[in-house]
Backbone as numpy.savetxt, mean C-alpha at the origin, in Angstrom:
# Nx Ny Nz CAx CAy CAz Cx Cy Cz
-9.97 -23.84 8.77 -8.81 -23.72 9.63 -7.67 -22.98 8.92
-7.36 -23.55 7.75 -6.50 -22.55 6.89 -6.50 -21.54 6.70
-7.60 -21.13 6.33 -8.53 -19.69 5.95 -8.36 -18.98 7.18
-8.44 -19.45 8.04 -8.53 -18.48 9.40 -7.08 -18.04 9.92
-6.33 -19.34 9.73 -4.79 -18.97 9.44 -4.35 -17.30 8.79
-4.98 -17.86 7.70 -4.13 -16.93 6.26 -5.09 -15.59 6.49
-6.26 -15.48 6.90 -7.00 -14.26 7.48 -6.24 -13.50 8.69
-5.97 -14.38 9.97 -4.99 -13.95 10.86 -3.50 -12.93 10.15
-2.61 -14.01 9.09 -1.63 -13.15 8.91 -1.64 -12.11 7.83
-2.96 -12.06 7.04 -3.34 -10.69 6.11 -3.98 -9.68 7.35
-4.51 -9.75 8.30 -4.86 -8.93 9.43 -3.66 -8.10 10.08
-2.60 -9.06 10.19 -1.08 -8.51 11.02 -0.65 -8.06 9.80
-0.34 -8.45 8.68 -0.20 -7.66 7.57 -0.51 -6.72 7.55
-1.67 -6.17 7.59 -2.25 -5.02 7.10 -2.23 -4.00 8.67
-2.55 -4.87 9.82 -2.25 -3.83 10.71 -0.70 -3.29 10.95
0.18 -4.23 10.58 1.89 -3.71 10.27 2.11 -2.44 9.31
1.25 -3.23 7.92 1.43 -1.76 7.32 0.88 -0.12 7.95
-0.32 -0.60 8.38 -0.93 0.71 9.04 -0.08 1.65 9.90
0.68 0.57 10.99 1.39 1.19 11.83 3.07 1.84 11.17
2.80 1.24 10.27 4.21 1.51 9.59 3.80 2.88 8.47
2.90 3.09 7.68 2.55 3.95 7.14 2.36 5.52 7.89
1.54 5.21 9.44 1.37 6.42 10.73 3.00 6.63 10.60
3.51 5.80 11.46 5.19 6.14 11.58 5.90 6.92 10.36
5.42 6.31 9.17 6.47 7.08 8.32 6.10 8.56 8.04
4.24 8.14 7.62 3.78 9.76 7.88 3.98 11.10 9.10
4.65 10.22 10.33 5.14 11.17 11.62 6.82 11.87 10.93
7.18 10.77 10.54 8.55 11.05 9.88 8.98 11.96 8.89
7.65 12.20 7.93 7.29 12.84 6.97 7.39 14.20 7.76
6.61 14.46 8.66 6.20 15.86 9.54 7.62 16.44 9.91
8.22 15.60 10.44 9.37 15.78 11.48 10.71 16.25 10.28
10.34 15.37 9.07 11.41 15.94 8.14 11.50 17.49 7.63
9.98 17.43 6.88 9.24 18.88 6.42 9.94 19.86 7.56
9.66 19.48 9.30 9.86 21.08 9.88 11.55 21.02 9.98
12.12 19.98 10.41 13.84 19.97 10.58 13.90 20.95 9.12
13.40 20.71 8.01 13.96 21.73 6.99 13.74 22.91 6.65
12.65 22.96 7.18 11.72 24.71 7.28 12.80 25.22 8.80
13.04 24.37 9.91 13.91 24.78 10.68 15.44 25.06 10.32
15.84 24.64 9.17 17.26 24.73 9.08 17.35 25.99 8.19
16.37 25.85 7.38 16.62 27.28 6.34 16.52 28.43 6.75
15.00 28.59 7.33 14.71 30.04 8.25 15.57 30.19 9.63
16.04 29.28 10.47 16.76 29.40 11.42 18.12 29.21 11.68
18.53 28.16 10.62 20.00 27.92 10.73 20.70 28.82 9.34
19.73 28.82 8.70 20.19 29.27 7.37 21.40 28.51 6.38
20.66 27.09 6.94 21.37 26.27 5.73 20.70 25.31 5.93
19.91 24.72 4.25 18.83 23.88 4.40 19.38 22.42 4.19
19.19 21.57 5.21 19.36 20.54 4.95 18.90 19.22 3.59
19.63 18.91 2.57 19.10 18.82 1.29 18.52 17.34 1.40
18.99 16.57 2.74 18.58 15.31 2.56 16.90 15.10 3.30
16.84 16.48 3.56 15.46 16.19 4.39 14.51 16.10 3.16
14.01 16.97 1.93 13.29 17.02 1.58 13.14 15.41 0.59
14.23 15.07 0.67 14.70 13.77 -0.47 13.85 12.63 0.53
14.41 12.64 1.79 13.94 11.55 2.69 12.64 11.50 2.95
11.55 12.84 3.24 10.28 13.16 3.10 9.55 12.46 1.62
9.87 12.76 0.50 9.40 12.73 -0.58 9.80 10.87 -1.02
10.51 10.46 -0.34 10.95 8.90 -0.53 9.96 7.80 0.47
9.74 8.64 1.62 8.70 8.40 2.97 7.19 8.22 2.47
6.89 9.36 1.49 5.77 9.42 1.19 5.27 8.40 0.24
6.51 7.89 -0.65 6.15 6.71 -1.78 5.80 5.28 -0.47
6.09 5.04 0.36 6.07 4.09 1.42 4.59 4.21 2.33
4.48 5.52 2.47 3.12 5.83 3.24 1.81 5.27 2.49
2.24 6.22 1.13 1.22 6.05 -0.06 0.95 4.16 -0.31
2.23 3.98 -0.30 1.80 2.24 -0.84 0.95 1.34 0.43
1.63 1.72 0.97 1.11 0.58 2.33 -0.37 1.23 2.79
-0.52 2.50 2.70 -1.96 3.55 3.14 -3.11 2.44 1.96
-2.69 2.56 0.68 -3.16 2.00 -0.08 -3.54 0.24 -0.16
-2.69 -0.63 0.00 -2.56 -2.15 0.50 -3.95 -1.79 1.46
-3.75 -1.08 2.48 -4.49 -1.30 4.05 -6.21 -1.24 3.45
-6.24 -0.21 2.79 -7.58 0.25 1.81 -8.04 -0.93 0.90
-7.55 -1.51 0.70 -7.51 -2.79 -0.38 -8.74 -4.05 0.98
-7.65 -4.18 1.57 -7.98 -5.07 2.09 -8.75 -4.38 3.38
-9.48 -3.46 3.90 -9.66 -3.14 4.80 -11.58 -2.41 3.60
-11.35 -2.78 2.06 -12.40 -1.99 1.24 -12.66 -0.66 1.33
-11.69 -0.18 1.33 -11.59 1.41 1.49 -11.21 1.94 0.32
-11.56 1.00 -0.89 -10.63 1.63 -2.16 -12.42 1.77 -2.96
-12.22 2.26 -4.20 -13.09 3.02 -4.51 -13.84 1.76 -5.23
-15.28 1.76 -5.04 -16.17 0.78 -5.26 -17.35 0.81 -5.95
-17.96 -0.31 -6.76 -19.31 -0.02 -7.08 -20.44 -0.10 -6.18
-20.15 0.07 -5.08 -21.26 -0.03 -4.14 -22.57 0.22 -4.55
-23.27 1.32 -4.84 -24.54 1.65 -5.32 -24.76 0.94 -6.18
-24.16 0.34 -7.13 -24.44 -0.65 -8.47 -25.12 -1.82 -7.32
-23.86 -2.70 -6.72 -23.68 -3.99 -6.35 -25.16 -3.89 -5.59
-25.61 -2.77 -4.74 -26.70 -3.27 -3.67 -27.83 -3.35 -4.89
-28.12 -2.95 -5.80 -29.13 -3.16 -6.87 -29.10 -4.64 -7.52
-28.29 -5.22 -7.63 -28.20 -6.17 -8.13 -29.08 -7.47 -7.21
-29.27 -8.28 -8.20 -29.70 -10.14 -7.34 -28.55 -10.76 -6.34
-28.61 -10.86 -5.73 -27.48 -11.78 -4.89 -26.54 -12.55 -5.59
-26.80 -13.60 -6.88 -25.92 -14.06 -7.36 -25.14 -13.53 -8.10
-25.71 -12.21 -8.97 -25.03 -11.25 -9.67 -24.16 -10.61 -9.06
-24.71 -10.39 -7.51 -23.84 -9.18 -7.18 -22.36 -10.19 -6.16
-23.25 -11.52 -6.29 -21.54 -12.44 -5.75 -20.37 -12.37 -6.68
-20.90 -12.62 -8.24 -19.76 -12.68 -9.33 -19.44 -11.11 -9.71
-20.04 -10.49 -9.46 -19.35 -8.48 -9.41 -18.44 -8.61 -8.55
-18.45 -9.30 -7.76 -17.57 -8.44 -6.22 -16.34 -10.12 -7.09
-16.34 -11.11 -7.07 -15.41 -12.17 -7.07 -14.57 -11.27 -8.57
-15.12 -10.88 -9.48 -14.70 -10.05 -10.72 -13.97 -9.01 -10.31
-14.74 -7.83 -9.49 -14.23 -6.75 -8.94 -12.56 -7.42 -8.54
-12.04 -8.04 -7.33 -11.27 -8.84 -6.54 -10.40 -9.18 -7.39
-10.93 -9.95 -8.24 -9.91 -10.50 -9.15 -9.08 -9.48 -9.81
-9.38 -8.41 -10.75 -9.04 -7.70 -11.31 -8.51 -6.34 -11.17
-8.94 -6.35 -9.24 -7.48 -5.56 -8.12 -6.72 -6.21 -7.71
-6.52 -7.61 -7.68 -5.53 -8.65 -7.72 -4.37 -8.58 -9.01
-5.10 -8.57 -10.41 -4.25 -8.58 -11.15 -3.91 -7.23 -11.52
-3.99 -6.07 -10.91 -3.75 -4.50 -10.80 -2.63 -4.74 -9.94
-2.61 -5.31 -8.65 -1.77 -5.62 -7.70 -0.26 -6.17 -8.19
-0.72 -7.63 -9.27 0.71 -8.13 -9.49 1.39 -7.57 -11.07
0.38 -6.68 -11.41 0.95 -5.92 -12.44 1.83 -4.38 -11.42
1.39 -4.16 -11.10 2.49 -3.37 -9.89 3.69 -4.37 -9.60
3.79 -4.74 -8.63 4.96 -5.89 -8.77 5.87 -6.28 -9.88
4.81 -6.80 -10.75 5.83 -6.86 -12.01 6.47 -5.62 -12.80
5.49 -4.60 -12.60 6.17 -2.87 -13.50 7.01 -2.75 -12.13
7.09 -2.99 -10.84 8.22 -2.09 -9.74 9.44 -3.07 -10.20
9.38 -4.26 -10.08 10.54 -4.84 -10.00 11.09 -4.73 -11.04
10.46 -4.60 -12.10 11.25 -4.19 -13.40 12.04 -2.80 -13.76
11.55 -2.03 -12.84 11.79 -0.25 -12.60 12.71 -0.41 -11.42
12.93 -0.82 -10.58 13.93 -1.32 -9.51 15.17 -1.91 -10.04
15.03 -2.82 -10.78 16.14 -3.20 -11.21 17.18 -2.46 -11.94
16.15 -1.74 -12.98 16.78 -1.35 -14.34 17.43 0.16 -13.15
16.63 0.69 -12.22 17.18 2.12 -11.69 18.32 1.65 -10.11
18.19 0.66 -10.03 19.53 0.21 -8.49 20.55 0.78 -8.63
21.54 0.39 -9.79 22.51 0.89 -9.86 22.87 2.38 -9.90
21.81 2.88 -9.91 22.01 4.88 -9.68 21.90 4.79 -8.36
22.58 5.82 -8.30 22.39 6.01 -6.66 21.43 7.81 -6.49
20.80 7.79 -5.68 19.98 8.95 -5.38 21.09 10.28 -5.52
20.70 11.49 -5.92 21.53 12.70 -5.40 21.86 12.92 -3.83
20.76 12.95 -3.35 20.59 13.25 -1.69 20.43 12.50 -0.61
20.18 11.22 -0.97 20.83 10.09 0.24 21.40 9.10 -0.59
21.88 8.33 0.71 22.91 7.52 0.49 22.08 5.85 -0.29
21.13 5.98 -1.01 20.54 4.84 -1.07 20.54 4.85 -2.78
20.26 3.56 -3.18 20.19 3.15 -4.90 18.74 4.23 -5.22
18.67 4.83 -6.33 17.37 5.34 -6.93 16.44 4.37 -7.23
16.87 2.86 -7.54 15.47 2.04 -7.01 15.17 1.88 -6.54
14.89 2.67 -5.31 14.61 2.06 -3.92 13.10 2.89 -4.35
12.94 3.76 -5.00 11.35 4.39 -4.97 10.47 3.71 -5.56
11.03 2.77 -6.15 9.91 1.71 -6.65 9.68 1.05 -5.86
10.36 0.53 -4.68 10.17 -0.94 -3.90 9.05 -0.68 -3.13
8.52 0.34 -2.79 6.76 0.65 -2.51 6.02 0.13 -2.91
5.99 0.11 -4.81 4.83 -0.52 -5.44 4.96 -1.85 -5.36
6.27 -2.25 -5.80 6.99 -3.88 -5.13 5.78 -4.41 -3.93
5.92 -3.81 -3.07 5.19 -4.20 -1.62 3.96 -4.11 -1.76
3.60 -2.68 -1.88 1.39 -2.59 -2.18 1.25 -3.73 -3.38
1.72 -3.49 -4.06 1.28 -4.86 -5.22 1.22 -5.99 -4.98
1.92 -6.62 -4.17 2.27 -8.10 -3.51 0.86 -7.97 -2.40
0.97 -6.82 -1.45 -0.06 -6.57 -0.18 -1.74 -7.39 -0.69
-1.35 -6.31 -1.84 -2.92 -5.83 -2.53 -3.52 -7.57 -3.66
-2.25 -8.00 -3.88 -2.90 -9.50 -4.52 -3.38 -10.29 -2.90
-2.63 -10.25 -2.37 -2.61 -11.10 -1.35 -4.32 -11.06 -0.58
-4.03 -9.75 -0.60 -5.60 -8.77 0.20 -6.71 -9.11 -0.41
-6.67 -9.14 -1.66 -7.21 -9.33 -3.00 -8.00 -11.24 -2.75
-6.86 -12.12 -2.93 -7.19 -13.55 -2.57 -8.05 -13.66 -1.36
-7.78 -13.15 -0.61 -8.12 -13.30 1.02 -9.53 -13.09 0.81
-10.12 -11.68 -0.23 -11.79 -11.04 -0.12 -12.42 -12.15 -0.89
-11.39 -12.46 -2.13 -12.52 -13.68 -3.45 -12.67 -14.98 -2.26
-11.66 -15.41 -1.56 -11.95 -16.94 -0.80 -13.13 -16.56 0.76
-13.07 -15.61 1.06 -13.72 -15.07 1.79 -15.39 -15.24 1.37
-15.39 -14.71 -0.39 -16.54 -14.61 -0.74 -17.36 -15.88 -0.91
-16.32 -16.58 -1.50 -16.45 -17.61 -1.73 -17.19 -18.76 -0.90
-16.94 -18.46 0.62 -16.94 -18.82 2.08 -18.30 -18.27 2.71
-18.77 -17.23 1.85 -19.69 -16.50 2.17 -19.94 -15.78 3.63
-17.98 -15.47 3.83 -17.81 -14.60 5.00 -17.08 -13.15 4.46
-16.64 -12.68 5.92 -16.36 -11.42 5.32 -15.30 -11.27 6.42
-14.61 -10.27 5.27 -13.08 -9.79 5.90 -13.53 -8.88 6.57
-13.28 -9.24 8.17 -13.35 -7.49 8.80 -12.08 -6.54 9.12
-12.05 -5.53 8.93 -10.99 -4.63 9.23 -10.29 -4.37 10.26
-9.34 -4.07 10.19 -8.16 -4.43 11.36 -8.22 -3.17 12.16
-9.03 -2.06 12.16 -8.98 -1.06 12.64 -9.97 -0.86 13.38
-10.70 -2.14 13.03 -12.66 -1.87 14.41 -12.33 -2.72 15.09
């Protein structure tokens, strides 16, 4: 019952990020041409577009990434694991999990530490703190432990996480 709980809100999780990653990547598009439109046509390039694009993309990238985590879209021993005995290849994958889990809250711990120390700057070209480009990894790192727990108790359960996108 729990499990199905905490499966439910890593599912809305991960389908939030998805939809939030599309959106920012639309945002990304829309920035790129407003600035290819202002230079060649207005002939004055807007400086906050390329800042806001390139800040968009640290957000796309993290959450694109989280979704891959937990959706197993990240890069795998697959060909190993199907060779293996069943019990071997249970403690590969609970090992595997674990140790993109602790990849995950070592992100977290290097963003928030890079966030902090960079807040007090403020960006050249928008109006926001320069730590704000860390708070991406902040998030995929937190996503990606979380995503991470969900596959080892899953395994554990001898079920399986299905993806929020079938």
């Amino acid at each position: 019952m729990v499990f199905k709980m905490f499966t439910r809100v890593c599912a809305a999780l991960s389908r939030l990020s998805l939809i939030l990653a599309v959106a920012g990547l639309l945002i990304v598009v829309l920035c790129v041409q407003w600035q290819v439109f202002g230079r060649y046509v207005l002939n004055d390039t807007p400086t906050w577009a390329e800042a806001l694009a390139m800040l968009l993309v640290l957000f796309v990238t993290a959450f694109g990434v989280a979704v891959g985590v937990r959706d197993a879209g990240h890069i795998g021993l697959e060909s190993l694991l199907v060779l293996l005995p069943d019990h071997w290849r249970r403690r590969l994958e609970l090992l595997i999990h674990a140790l993109v889990a602790l990849f995950g809250a070592l992100m977290v711990r290097g963003g928030f530490t890079w966030a902090q120390a960079k807040w007090a700057e403020k960006k050249p070209m928008l109006p926001v703190p320069d730590g704000i480009d860390y708070v991406p990894l902040i998030l995929a790192g937190a996503l990606i432990v979380l995503f991470s727990i969900e596959h080892i108790v899953a395994i554990l359960r001898d079920e399986e996480v299905k993806p929020v996108w079938n």
